[in-house]
PDB file of N, H, CA, C and O in Angstrom:
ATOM      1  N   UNK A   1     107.326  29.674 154.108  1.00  0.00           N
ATOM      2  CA  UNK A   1     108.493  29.701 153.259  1.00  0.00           C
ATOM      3  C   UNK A   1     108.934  31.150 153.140  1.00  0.00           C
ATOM      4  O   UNK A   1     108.049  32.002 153.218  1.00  0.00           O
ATOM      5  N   UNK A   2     110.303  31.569 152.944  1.00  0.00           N
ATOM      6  H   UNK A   2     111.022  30.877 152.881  1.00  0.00           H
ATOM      7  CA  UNK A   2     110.939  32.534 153.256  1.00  0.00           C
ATOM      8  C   UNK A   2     111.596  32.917 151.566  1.00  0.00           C
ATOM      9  O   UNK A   2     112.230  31.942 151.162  1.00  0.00           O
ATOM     10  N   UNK A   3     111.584  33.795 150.790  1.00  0.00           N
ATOM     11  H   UNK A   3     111.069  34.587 151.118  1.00  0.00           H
ATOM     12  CA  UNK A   3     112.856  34.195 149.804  1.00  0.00           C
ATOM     13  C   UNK A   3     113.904  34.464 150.251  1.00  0.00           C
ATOM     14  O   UNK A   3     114.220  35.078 151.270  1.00  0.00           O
ATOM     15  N   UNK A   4     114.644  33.857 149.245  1.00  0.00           N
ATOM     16  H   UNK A   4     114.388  33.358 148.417  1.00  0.00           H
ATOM     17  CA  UNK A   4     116.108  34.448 149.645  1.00  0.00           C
ATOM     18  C   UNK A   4     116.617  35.485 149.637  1.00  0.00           C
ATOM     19  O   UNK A   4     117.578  35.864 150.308  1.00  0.00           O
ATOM     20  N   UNK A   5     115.762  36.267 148.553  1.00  0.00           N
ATOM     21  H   UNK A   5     114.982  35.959 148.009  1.00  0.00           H
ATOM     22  CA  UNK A   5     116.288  37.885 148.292  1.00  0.00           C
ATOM     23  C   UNK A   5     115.667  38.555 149.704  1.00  0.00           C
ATOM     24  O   UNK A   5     114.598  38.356 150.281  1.00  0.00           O
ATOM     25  N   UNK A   6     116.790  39.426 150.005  1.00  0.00           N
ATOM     26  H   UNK A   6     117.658  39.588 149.536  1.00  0.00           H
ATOM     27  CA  UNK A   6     116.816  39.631 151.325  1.00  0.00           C
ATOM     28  C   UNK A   6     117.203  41.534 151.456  1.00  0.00           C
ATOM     29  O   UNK A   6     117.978  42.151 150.726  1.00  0.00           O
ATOM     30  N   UNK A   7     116.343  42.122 152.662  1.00  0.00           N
ATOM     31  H   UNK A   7     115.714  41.620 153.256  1.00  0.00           H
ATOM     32  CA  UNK A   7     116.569  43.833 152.224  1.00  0.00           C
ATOM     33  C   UNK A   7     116.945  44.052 154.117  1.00  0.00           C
ATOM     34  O   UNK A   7     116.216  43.618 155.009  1.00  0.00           O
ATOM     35  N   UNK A   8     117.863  44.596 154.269  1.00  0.00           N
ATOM     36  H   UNK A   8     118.456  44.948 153.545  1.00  0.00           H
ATOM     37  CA  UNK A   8     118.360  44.766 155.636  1.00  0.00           C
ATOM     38  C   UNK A   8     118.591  43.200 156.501  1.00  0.00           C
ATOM     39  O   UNK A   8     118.420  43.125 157.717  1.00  0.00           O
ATOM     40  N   UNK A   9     118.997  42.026 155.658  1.00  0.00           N
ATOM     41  H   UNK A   9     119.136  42.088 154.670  1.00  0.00           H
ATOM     42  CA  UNK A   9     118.629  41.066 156.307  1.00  0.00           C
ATOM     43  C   UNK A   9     117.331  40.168 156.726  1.00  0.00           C
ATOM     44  O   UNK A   9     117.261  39.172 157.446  1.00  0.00           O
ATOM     45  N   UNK A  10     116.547  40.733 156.165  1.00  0.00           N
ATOM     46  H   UNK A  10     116.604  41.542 155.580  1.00  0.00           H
ATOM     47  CA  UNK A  10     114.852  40.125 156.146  1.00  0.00           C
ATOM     48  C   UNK A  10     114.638  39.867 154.593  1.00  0.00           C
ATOM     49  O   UNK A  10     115.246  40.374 153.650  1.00  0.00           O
ATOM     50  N   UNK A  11     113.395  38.749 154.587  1.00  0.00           N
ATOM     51  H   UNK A  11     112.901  38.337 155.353  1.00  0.00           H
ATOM     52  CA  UNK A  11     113.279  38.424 153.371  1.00  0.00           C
ATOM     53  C   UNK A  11     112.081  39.384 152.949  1.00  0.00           C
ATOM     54  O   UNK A  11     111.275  40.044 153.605  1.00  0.00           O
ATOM     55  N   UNK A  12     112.330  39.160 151.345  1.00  0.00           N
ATOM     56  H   UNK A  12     112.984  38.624 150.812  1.00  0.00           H
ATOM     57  CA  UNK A  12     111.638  40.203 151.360  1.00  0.00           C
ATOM     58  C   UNK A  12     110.056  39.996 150.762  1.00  0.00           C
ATOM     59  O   UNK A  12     109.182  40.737 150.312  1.00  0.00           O
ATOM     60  N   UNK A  13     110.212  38.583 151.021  1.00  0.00           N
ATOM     61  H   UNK A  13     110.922  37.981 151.386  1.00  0.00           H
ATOM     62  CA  UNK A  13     108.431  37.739 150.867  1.00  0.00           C
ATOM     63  C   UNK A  13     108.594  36.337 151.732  1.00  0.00           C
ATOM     64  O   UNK A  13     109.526  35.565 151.958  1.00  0.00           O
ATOM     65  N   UNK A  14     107.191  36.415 152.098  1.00  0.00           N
ATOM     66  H   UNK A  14     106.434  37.042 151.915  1.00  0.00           H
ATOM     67  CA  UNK A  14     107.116  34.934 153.066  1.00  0.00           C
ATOM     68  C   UNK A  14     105.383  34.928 152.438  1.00  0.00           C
ATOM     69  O   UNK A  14     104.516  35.715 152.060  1.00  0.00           O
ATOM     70  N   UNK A  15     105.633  33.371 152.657  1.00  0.00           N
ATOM     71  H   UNK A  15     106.337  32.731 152.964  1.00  0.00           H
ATOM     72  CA  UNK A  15     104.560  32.762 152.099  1.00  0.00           C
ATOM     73  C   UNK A  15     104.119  31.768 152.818  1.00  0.00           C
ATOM     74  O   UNK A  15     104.893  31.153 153.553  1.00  0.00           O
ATOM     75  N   UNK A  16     102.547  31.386 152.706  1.00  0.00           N
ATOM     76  H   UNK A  16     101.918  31.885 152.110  1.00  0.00           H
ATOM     77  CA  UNK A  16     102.031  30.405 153.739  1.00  0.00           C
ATOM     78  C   UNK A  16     100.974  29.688 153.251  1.00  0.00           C
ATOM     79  O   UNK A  16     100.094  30.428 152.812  1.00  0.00           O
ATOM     80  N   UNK A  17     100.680  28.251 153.147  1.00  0.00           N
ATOM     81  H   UNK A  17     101.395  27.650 153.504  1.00  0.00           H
ATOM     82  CA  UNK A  17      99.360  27.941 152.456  1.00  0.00           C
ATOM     83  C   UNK A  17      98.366  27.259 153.474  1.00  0.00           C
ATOM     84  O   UNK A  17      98.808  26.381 154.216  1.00  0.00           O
ATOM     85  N   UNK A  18      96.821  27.691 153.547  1.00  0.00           N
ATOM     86  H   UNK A  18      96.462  28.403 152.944  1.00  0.00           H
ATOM     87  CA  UNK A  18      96.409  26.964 154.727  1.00  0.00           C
ATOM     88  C   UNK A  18      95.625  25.486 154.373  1.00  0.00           C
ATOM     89  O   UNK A  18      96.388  25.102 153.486  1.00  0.00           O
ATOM     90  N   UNK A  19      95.052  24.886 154.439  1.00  0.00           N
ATOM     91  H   UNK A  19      94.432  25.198 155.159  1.00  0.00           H
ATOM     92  CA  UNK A  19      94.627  23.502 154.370  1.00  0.00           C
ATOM     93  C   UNK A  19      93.723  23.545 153.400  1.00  0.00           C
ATOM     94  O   UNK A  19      93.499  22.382 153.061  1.00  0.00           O
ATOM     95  N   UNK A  20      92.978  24.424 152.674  1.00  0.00           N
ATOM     96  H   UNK A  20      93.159  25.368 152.949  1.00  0.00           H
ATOM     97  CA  UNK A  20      92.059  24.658 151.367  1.00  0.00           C
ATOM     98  C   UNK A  20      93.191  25.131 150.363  1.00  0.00           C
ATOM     99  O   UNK A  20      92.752  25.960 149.566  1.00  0.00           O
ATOM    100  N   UNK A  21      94.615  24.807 150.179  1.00  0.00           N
ATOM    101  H   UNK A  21      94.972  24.134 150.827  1.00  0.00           H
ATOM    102  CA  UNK A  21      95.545  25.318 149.604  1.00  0.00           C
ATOM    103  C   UNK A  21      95.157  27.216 149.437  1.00  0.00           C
ATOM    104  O   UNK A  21      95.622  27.814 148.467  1.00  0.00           O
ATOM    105  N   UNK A  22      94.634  27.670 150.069  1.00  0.00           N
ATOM    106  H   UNK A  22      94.257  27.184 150.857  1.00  0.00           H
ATOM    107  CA  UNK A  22      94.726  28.820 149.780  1.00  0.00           C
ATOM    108  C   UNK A  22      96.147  29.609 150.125  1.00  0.00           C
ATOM    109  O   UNK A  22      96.810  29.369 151.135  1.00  0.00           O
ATOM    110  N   UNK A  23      96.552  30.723 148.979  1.00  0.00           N
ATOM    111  H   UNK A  23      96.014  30.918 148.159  1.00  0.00           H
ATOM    112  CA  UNK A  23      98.169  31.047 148.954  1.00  0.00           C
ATOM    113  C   UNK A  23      98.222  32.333 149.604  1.00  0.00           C
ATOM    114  O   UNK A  23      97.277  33.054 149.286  1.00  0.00           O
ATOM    115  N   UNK A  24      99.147  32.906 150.526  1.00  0.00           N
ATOM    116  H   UNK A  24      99.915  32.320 150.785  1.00  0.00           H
ATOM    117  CA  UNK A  24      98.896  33.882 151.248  1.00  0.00           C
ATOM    118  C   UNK A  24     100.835  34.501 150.991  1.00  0.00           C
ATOM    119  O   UNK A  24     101.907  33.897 150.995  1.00  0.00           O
ATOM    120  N   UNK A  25     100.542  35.594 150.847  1.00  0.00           N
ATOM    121  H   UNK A  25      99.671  36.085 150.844  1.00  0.00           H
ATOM    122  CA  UNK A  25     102.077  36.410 150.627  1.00  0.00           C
ATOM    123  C   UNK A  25     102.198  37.649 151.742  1.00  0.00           C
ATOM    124  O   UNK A  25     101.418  38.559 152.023  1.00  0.00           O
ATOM    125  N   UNK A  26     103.257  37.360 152.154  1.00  0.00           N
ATOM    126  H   UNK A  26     103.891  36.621 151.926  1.00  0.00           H
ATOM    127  CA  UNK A  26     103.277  39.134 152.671  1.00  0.00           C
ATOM    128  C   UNK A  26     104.709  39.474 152.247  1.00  0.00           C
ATOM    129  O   UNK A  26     105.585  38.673 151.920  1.00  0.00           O
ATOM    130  N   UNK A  27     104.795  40.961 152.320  1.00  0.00           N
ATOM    131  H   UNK A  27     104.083  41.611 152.586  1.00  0.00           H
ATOM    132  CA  UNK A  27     106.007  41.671 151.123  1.00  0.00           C
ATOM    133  C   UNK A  27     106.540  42.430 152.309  1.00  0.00           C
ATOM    134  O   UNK A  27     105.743  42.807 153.168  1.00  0.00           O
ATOM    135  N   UNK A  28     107.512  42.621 152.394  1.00  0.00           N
ATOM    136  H   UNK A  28     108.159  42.315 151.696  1.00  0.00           H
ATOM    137  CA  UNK A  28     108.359  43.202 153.146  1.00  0.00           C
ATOM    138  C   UNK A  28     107.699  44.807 152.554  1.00  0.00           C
ATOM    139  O   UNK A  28     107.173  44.990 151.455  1.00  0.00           O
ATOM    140  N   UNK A  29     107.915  45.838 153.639  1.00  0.00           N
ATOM    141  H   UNK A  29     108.342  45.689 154.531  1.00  0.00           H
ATOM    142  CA  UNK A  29     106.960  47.788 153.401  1.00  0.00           C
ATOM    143  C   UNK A  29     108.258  47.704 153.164  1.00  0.00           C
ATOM    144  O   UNK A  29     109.153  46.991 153.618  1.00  0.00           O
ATOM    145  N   UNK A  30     108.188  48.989 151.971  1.00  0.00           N
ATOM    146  H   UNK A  30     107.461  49.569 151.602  1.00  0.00           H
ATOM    147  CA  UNK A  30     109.696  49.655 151.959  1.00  0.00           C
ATOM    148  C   UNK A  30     110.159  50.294 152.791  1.00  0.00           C
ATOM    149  O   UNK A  30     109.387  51.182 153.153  1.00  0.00           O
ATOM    150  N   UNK A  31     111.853  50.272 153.720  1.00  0.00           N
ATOM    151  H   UNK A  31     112.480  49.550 153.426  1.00  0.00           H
ATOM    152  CA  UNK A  31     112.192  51.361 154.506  1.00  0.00           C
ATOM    153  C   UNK A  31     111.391  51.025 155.520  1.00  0.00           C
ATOM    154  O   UNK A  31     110.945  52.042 156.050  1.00  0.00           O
ATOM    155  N   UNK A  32     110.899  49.740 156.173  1.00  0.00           N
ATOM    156  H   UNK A  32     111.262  48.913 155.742  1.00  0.00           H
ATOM    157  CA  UNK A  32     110.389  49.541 157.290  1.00  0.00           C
ATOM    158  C   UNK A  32     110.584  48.242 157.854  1.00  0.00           C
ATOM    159  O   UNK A  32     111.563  47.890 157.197  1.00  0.00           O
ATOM    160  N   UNK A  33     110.323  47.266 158.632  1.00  0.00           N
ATOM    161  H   UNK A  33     109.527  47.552 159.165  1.00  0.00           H
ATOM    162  CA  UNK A  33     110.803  46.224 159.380  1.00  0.00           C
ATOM    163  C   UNK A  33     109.812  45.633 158.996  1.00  0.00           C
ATOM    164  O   UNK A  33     109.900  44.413 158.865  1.00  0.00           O
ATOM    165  N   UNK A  34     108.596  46.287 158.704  1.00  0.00           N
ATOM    166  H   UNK A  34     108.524  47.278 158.811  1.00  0.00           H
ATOM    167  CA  UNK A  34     107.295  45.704 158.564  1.00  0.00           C
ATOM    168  C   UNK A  34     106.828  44.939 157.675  1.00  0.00           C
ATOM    169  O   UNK A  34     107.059  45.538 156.625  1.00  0.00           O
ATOM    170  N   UNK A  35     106.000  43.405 157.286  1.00  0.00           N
ATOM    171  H   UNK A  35     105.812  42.918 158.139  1.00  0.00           H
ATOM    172  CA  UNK A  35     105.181  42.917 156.252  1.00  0.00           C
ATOM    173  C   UNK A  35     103.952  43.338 155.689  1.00  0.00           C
ATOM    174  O   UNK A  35     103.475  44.163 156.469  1.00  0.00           O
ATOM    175  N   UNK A  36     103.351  43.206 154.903  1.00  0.00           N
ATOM    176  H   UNK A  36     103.738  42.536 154.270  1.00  0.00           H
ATOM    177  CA  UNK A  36     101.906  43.575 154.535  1.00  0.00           C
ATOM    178  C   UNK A  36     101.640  41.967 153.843  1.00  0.00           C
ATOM    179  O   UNK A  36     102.525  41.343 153.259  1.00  0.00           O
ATOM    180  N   UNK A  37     100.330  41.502 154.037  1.00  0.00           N
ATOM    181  H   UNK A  37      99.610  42.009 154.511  1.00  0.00           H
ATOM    182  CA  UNK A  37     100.341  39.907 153.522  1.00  0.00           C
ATOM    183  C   UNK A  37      99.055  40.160 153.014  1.00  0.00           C
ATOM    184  O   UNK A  37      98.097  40.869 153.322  1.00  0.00           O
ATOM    185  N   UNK A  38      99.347  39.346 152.131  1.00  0.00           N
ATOM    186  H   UNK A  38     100.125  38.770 151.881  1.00  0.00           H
ATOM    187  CA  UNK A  38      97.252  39.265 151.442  1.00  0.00           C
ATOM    188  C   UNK A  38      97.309  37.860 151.023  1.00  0.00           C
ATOM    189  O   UNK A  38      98.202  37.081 151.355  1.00  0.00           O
ATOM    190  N   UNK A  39      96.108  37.524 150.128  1.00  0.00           N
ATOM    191  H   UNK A  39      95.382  38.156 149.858  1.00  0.00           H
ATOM    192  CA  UNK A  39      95.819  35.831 149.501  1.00  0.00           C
ATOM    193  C   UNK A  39      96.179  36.608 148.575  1.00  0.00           C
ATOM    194  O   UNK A  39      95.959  37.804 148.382  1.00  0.00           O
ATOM    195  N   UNK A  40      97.098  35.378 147.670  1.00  0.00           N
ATOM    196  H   UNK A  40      97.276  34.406 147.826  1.00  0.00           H
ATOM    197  CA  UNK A  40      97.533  35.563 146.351  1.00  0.00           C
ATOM    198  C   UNK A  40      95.893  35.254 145.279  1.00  0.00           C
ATOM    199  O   UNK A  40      95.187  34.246 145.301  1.00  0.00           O
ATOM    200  N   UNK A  41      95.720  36.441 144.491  1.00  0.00           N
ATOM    201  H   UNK A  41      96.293  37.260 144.473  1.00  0.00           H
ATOM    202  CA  UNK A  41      94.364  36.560 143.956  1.00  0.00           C
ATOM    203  C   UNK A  41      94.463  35.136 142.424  1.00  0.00           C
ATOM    204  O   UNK A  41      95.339  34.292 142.236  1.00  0.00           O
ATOM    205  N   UNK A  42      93.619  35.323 141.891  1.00  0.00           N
ATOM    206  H   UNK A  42      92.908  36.009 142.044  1.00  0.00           H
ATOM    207  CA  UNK A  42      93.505  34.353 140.234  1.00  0.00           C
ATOM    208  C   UNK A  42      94.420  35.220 139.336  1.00  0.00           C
ATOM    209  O   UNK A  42      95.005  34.844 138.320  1.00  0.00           O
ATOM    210  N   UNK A  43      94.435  36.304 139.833  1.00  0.00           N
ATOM    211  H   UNK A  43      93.960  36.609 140.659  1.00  0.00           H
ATOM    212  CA  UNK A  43      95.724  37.057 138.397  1.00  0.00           C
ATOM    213  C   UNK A  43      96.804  36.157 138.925  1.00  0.00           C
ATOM    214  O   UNK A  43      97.264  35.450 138.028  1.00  0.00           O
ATOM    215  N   UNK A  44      97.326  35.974 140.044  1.00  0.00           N
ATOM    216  H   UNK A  44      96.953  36.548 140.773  1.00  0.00           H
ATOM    217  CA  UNK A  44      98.532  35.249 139.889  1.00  0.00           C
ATOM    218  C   UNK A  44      98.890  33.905 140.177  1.00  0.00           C
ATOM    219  O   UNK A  44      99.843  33.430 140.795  1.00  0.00           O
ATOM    220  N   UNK A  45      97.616  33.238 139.416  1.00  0.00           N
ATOM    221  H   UNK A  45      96.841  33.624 138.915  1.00  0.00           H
ATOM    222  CA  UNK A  45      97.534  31.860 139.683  1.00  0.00           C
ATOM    223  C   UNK A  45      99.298  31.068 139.113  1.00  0.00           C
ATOM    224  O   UNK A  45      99.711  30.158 139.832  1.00  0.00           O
ATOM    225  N   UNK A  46      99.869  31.336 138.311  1.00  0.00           N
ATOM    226  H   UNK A  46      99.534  32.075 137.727  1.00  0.00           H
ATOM    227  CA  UNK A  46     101.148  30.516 138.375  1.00  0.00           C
ATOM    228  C   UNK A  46     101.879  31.194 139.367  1.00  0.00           C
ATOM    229  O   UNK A  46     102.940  30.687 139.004  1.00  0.00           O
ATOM    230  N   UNK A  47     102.182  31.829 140.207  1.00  0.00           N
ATOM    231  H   UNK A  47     101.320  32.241 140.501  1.00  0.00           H
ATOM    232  CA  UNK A  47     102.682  32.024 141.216  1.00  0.00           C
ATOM    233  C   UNK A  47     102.067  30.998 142.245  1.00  0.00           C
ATOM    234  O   UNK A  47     102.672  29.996 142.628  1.00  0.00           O
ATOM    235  N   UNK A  48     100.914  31.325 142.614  1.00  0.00           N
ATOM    236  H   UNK A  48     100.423  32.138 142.302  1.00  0.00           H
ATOM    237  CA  UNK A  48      99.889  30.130 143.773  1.00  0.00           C
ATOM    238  C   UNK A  48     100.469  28.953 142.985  1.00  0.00           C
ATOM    239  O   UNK A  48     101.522  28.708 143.573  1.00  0.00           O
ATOM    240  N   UNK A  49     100.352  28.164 142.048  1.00  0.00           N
ATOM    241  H   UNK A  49      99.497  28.363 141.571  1.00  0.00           H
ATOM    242  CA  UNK A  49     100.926  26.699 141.128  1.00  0.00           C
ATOM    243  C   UNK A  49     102.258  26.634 142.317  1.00  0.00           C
ATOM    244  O   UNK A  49     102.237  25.859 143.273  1.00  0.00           O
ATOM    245  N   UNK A  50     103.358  27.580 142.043  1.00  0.00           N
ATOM    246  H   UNK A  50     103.374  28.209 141.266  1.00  0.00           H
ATOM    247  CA  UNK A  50     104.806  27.678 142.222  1.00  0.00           C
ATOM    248  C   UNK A  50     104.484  27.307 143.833  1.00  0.00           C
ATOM    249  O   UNK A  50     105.005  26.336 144.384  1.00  0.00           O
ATOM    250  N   UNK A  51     103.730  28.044 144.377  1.00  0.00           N
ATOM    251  H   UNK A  51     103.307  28.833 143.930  1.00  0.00           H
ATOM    252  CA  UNK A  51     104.052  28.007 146.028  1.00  0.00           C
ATOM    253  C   UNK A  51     103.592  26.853 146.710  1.00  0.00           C
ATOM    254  O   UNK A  51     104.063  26.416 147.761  1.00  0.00           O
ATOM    255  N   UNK A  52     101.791  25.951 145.473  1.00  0.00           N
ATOM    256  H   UNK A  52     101.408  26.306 144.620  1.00  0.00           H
ATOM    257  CA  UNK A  52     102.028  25.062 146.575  1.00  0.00           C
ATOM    258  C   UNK A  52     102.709  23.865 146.354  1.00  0.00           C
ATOM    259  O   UNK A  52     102.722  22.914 147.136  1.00  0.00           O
ATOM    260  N   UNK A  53     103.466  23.948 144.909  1.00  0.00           N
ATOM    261  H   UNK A  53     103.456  24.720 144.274  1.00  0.00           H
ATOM    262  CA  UNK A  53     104.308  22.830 144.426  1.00  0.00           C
ATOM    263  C   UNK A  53     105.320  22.866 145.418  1.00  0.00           C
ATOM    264  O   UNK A  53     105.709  21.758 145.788  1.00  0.00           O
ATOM    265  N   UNK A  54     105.704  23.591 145.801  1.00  0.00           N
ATOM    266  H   UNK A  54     105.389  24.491 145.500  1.00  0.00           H
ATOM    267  CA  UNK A  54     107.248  23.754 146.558  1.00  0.00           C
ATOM    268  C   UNK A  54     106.774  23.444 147.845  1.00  0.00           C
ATOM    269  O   UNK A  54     107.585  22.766 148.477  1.00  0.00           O
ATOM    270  N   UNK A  55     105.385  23.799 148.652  1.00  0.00           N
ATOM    271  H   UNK A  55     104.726  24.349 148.139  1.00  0.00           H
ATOM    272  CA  UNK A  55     104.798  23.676 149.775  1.00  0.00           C
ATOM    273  C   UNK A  55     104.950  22.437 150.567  1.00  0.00           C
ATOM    274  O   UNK A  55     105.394  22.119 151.670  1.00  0.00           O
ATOM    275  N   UNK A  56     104.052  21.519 148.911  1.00  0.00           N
ATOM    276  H   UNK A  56     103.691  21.778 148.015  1.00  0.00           H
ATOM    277  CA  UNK A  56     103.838  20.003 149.562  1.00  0.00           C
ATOM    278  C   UNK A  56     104.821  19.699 149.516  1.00  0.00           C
ATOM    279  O   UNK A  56     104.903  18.792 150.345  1.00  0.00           O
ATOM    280  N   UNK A  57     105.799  19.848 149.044  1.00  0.00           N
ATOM    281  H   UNK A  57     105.732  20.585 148.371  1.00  0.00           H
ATOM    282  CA  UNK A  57     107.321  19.325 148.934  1.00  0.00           C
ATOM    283  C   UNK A  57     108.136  19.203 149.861  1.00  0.00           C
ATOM    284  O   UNK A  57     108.871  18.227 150.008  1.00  0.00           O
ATOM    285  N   UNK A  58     108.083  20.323 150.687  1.00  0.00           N
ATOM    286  H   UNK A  58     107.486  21.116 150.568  1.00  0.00           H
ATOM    287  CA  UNK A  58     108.834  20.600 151.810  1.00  0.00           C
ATOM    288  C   UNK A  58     107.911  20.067 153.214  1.00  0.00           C
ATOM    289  O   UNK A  58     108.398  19.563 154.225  1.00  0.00           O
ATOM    290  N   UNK A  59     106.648  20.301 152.987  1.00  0.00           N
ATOM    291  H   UNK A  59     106.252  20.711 152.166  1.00  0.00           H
ATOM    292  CA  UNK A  59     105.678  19.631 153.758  1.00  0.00           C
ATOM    293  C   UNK A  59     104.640  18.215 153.689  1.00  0.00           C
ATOM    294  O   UNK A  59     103.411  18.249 153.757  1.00  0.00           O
ATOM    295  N   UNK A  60     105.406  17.112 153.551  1.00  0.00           N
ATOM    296  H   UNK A  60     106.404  17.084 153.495  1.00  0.00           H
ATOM    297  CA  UNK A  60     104.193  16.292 152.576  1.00  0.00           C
ATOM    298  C   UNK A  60     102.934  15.768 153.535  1.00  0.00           C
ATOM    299  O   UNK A  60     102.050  15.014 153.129  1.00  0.00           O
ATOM    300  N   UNK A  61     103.003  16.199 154.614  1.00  0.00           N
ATOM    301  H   UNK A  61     103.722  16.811 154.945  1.00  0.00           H
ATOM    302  CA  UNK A  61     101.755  15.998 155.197  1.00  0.00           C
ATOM    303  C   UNK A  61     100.756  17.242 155.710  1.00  0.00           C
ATOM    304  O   UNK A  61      99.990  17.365 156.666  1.00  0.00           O
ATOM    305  N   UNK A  62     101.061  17.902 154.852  1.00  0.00           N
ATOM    306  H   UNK A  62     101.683  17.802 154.076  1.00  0.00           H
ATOM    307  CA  UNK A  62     100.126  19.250 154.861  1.00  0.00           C
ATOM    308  C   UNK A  62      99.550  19.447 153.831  1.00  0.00           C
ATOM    309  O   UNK A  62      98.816  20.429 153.711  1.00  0.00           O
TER     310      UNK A  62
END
């Protein structure tokens, strides 16, 4: 999944969940083309809630 907020035309977070629902983000580097991605940690467990509600939604067989 892609945001809409967007910086030179790229989004500026993408998100991915793998089959243990684990939540994975990467952030657009500032002033670069580049992502940086990590697992979304327990501090931001209503964020992880948000991503894989919207996940299975868009994916219901994942």
């Amino acid at each position: 999944m892609i945001s809409t907020y967007r910086i030179d035309q790229l989004p500026k977070y993408v998100w991915a969940v793998d089959t243990d629902d684990r939540v994975y983000e990467a952030k657009l580097a500032q002033g670069s083309a580049t992502y940086h991605g990590y697992e979304l940690g327990e501090d931001e467990a209503s964020m992880r809630r948000l991503v894989i509600v919207e996940w299975k939604a868009r994916c219901p067989t994942n």
